[in-house]
C-alpha positions as CSV (number, residue, x, y, z in Angstrom):
1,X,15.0,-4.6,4.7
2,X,14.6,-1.9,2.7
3,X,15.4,1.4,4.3
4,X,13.1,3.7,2.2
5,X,9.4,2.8,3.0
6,X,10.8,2.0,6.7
7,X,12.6,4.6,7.1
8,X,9.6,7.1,5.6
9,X,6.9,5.3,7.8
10,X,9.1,5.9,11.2
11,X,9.6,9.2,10.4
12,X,6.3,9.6,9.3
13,X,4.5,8.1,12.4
14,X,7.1,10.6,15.0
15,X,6.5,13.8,13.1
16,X,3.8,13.6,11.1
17,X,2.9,12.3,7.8
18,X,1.8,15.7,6.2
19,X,5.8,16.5,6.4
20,X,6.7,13.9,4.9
21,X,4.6,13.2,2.3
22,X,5.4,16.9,1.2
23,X,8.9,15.7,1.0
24,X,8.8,12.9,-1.0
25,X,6.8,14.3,-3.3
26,X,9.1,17.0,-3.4
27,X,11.9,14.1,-3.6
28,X,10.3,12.5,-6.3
29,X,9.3,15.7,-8.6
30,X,12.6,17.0,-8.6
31,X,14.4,13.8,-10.2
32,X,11.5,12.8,-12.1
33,X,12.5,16.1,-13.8
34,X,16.5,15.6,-13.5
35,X,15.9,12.6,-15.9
36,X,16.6,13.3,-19.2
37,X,19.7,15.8,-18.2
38,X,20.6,12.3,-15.8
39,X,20.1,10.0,-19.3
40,X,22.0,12.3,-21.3
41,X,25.2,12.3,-18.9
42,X,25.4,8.8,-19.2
43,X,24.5,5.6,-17.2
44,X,25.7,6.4,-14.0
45,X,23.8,9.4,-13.2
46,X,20.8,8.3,-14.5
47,X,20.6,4.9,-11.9
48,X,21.7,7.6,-8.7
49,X,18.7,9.9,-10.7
50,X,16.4,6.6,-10.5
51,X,17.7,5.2,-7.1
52,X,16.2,9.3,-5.4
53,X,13.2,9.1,-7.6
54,X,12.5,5.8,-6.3
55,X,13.2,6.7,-2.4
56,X,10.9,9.4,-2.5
57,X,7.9,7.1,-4.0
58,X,9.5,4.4,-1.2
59,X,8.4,7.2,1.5
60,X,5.1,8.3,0.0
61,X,2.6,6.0,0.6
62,X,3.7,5.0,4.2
63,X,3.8,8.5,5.5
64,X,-0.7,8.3,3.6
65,X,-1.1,5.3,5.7
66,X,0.4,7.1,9.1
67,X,-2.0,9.7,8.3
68,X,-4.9,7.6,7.7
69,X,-4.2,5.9,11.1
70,X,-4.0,9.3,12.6
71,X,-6.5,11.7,11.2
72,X,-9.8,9.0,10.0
73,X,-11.7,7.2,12.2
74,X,-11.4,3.5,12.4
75,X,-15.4,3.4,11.1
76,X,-13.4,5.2,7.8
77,X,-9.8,3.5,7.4
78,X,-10.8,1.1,4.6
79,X,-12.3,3.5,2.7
80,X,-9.9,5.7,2.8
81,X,-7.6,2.7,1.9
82,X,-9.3,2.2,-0.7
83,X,-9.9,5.3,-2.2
84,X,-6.4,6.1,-2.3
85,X,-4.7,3.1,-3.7
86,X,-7.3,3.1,-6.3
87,X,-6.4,7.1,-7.5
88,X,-3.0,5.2,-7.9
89,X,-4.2,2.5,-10.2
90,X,-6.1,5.7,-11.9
91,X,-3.0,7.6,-12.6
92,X,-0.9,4.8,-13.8
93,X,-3.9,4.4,-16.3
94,X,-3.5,7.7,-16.9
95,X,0.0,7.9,-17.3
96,X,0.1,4.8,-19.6
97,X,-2.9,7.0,-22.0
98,X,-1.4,9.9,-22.3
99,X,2.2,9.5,-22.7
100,X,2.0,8.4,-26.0
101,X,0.6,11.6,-27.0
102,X,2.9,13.8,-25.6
103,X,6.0,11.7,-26.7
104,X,4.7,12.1,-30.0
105,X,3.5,15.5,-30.0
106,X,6.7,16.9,-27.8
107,X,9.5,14.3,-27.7
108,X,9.4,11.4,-24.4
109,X,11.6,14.3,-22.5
110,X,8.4,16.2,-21.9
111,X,6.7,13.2,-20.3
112,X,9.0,13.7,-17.7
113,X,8.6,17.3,-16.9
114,X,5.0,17.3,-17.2
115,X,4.5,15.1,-14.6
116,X,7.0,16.4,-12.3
117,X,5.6,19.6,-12.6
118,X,2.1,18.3,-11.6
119,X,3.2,16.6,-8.7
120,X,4.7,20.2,-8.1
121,X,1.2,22.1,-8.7
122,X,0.4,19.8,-5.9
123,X,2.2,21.2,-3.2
124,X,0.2,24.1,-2.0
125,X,-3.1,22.8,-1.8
126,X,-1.6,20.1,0.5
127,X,0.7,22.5,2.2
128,X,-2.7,24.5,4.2
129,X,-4.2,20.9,4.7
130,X,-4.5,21.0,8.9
131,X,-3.2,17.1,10.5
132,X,-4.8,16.0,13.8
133,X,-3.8,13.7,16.4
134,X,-6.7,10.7,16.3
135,X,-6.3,8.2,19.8
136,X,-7.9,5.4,19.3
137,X,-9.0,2.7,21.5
138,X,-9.8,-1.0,21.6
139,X,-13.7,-1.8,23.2
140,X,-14.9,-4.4,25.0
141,X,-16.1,-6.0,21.8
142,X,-12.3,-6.1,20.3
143,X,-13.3,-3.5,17.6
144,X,-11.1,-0.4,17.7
145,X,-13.5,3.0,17.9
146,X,-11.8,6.7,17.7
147,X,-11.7,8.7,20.8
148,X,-11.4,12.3,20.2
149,X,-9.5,13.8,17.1
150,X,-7.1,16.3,18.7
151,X,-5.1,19.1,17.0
152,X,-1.6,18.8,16.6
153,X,-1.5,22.6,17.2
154,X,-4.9,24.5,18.4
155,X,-5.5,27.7,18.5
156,X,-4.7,28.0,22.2
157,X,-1.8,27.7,23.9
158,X,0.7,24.4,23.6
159,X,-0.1,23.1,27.1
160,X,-4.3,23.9,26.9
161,X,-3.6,21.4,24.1
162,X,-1.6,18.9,25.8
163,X,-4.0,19.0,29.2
164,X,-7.0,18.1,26.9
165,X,-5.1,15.2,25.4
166,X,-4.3,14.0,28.9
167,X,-8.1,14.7,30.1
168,X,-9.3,12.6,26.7
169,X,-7.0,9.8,27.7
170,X,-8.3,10.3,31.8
171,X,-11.9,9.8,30.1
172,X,-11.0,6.5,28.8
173,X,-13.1,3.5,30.7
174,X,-11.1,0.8,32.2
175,X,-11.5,-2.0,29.4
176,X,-10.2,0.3,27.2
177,X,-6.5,0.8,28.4
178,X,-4.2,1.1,25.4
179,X,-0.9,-0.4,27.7
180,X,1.2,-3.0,26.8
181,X,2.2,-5.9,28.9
182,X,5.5,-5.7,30.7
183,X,5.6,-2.1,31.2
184,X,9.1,-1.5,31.0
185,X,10.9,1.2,28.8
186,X,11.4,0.0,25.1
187,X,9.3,-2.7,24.8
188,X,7.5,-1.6,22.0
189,X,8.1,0.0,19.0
190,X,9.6,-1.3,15.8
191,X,11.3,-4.0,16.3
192,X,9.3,-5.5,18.8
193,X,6.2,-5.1,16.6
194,X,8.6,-7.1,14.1
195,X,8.3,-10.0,16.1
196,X,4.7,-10.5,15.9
197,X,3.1,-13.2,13.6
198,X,0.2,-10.3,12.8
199,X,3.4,-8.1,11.2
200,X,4.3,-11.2,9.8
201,X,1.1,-11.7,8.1
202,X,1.2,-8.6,6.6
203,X,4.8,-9.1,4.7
204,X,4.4,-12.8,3.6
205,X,0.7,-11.7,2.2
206,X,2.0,-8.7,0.7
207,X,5.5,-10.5,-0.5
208,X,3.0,-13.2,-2.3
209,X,0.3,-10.6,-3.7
210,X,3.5,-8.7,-5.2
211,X,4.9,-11.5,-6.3
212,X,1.8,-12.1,-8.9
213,X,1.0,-8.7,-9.5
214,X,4.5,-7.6,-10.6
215,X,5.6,-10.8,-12.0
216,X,2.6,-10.5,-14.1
217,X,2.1,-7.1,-15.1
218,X,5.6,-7.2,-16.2
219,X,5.6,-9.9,-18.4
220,X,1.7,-9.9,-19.3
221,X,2.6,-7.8,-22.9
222,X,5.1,-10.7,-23.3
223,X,3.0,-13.1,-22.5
224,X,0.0,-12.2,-24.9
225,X,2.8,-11.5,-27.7
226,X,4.0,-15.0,-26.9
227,X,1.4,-17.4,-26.4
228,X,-1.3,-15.7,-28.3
229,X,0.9,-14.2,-30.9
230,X,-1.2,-10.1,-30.4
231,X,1.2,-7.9,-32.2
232,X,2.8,-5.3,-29.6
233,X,1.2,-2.5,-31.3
234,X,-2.5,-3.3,-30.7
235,X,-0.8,-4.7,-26.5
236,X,-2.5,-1.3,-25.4
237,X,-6.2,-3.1,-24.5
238,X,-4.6,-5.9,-22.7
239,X,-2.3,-4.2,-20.1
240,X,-4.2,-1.1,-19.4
241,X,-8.0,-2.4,-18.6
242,X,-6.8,-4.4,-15.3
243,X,-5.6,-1.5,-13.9
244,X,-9.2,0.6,-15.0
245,X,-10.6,-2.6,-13.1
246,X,-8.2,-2.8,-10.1
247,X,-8.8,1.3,-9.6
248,X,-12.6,0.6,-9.4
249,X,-12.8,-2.7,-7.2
250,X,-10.7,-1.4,-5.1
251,X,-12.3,1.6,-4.1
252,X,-15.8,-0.4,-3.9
253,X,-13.8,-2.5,-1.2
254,X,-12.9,0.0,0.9
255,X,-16.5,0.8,1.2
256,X,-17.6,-2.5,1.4
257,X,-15.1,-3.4,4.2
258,X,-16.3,-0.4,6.5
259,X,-20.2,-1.0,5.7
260,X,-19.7,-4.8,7.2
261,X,-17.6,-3.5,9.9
262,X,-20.2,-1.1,10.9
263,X,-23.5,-3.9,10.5
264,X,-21.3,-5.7,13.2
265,X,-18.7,-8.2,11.3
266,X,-16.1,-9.5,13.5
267,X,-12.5,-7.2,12.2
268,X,-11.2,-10.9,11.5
269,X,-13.5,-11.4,9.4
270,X,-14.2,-9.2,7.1
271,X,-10.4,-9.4,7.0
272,X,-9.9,-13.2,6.1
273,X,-12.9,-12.6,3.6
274,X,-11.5,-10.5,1.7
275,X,-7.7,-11.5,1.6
276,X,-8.4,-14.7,1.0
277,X,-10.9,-13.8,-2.0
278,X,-8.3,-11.3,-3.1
279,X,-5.4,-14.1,-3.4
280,X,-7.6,-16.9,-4.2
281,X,-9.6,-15.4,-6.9
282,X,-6.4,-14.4,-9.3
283,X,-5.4,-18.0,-8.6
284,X,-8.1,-19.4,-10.1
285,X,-8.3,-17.3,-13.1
286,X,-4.4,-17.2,-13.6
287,X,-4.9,-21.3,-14.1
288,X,-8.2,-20.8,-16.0
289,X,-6.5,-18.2,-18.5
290,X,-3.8,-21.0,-19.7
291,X,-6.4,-23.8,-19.5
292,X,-7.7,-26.0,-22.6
293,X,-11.2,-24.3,-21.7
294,X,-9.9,-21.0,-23.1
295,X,-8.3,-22.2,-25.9
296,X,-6.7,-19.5,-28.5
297,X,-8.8,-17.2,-27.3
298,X,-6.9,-14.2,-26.5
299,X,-9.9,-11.8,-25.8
300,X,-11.2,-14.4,-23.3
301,X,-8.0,-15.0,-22.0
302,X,-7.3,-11.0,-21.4
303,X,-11.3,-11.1,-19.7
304,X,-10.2,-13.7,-17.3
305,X,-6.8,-12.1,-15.9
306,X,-8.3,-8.6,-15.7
307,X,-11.0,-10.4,-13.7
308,X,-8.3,-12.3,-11.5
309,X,-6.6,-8.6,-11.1
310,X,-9.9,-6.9,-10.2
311,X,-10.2,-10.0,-7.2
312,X,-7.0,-8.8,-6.0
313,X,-8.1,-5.4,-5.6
314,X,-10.6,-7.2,-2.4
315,X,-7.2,-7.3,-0.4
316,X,-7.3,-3.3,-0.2
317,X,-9.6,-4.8,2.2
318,X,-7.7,-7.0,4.0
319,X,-4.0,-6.9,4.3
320,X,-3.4,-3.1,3.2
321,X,-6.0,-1.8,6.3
322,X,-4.3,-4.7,8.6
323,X,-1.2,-2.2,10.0
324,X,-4.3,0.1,11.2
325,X,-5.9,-2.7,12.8
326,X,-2.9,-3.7,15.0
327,X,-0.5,-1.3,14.9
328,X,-2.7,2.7,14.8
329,X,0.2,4.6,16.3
330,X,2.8,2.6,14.2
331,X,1.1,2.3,11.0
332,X,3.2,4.1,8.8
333,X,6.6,2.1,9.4
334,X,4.9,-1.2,9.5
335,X,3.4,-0.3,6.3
336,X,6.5,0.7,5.2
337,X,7.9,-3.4,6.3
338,X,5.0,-5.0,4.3
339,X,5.6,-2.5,0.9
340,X,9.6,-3.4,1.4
341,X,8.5,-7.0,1.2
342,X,6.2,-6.2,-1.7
343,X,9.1,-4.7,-3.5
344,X,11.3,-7.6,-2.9
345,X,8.7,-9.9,-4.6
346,X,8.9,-7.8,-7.6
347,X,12.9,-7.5,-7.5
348,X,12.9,-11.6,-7.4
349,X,9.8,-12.2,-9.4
350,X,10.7,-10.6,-12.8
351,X,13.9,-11.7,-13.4
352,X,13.3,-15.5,-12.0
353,X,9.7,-15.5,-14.4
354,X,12.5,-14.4,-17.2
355,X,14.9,-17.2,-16.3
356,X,12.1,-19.6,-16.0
357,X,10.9,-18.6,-19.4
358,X,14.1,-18.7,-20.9
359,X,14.7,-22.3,-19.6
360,X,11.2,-23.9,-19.8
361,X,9.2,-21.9,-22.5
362,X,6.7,-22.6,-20.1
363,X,3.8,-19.9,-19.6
364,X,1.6,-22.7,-17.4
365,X,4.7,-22.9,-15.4
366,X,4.8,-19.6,-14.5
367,X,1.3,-19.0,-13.6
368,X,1.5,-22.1,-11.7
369,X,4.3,-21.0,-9.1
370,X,2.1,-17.7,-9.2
371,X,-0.5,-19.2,-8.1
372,X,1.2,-21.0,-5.9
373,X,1.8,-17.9,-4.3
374,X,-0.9,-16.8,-4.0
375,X,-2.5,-19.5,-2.1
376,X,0.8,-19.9,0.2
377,X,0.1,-16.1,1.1
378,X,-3.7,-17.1,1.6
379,X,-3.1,-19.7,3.9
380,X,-0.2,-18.1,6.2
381,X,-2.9,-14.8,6.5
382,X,-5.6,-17.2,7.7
383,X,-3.1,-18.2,10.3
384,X,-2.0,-15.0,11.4
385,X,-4.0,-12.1,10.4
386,X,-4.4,-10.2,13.9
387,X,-7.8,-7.7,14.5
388,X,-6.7,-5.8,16.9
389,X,-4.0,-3.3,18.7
390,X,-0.8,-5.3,19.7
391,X,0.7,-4.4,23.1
392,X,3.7,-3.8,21.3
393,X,2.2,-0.6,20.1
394,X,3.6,1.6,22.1
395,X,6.5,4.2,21.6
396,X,10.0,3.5,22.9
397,X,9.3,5.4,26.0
398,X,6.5,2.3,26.7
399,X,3.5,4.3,27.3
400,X,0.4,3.1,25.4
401,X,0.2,7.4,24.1
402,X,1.1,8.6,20.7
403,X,4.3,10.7,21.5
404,X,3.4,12.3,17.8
405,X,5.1,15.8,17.3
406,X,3.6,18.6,16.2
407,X,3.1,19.3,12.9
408,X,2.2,22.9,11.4
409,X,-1.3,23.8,10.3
């Protein structure tokens, strides 16, 4: 498993994640802008120069999701989901519009340094940002509802702030106990989570999503140059609307998930709904897109995949808000296991779409075993999707508390 987005997300979830997002993005400024000096000493110091820049993006997102589990309120998670992985699909856009112009205008060493330095100009507005401590609970009716949001530091003394926590958890009604069963020392944590079919879910639905969404993306220019002979130049419509349409989507879903969740939809389901949708939905139109019905239509074709990339934007819904269902106090580090499966979808699905290419000629092919994994993924998250905390939740220590560090205002 990939130690990065682990690695990130259990650091994140023991001290913080406002820490450590500060560092990655530190991480990944600092050799985004080491990369032409890294490309101009020659091959070997540009892949080391890659390798940080990519453990610093590795350790990004699951120290936002430890965050989001700590600081908004269940009632809030998927939108907050959803609003920040669709900013990402935003500034890829963005990136992918504007580079051209200041490659041309400056020279492609510039694209470099001008987004390093932004991610830089970032820094202190985040750096004031306060964290809090949010304990959440699991109700009578299975649905997870915040308790009090505690400050990591208040402005009283260190054990005030620790005798409220303890009085919040004191206030806690019996059906709402957050222990695990067994009760011994070490029984949760990590690995123990790592044995549950729900944690399960969330790699082999995230390992299939990734597996159409990078093997596609990647070779979708290739594929339009290919089967529907678009010269390169005029690629630039095709391969940047989905991700215009994935940014949108997905933060409508986020919304959309909490707004069932609060008229009184079962966690499962609004879950299943929209995973299902999310992987089923690019299925279809992957299949529909190489279909006699299209035809040579490449315009229709480019319609139909940016509509089967905007369905998969439903499973910001679904599996990406799933480690916050079962997991609140672990969050970021089983975040980081699902994104370390999602990466290894994209390490295997590129080059094996290449070979299969290469061998067969076959574009059906390929968006047949994509599709194929998408509805694998489906099915395997209908069976194991969990909706609420696992006792395996707990830290090392076994207590059903967040043993969270402080972290500084």
């Amino acid at each position: 498993m990939s130690p990065g987005p682990v690695l990130g997300g259990q650091l994140a979830d023991k001290y913080g994640g406002k820490r450590v997002l500060a560092a990655a993005v530190t991480l990944w400024s600092l050799f985004t802008a080491a990369i032409p000096a890294a490309a101009a000493a020659g091959s070997a110091p540009l892949l080391a120069t890659r390798v940080m820049l990519g453990v610093g993006e590795g350790v990004a997102f699951p120290a936002i999701h430890s965050l989001i589990a700590r600081n908004v309120p269940p009632g809030a998670q998927s939108t907050a989901v959803g609003v920040v992985t669709a900013a990402s699909y935003m500034g890829t856009a963005l990136a992918f519009g504007v580079s051209p112009w200041v490659i041309s205008t400056y020279g492609w060493p510039f694209v470099f340094y001008t987004f390093a330095a932004l991610a830089l100009l970032w820094l202190p507005l985040w750096l004031p940002v306060g964290e809090q401590q949010a304990v959440t609970r699991k109700g009578s009716d299975g649905v997870a509802s915040p308790l009090e949001l505690q400050p990591l530091i208040s402005s009283s003394s260190g054990n005030n702030n620790s005798e409220s926590q303890e009085a919040s958890l004191a206030r806690q009604p019996a059906n709402t106990s957050l222990q695990h069963s067994g009760g011994g020392g070490g029984s949760g944590g990590f690995w123990a989570l790592m044995r549950r079919k729900e944690v399960w879910a969330i790699c082999v639905a995230q390992y299939a999503g990734s597996w159409g969404m990078y093997g596609l993306l990647n070779w979708l220019p290739t594929f339009f140059n290919e089967y529907y002979s678009i010269e390169l130049a005029d690629l630039g419509s095709y391969t940047l609307l989905p991700y215009l349409v994935q940014g949108g989507v997905g933060a409508a879903t986020g919304v959309l998930a909490d707004n069932l969740l609060t008229r009184g939809w079962a966690v499962r389901k609004v879950r299943v709904l929209l995973q299902v949708a999310g992987m089923l939905g690019p299925a279809a139109c992957l299949l529909l897109a190489i279909s006699p019905i299209v035809g040579a239509s490449a315009s229709t074709a480019s319609n139909i995949i940016t509509v089967g990339l905007g369905f998969s934007a439903l499973t910001l819904g679904g599996v990406s808000v799933s480690h916050l269902d079962i997991a609140p106090r672990h969050a970021g580090v089983i975040f980081g296991a699902g994104n370390t499966a999602a990466t290894l979808a994209g390490f295997i699905s590129v080059p094996v779409t290449g070979f299969l290419l290469q061998a067969t000629h076959s574009w059906p092919l390929v968006f047949g075993i994509i599709a194929a994994h998408y509805v694998i993924g489906a099915v395997v998250w209908v069976m194991w999707v969990g909706d609420s905390p696992l006792p395996e939740d707990a830290d090392e220590d076994g207590n059903g508390r967040t043993l969270a560090s402080s972290s500084s205002q």
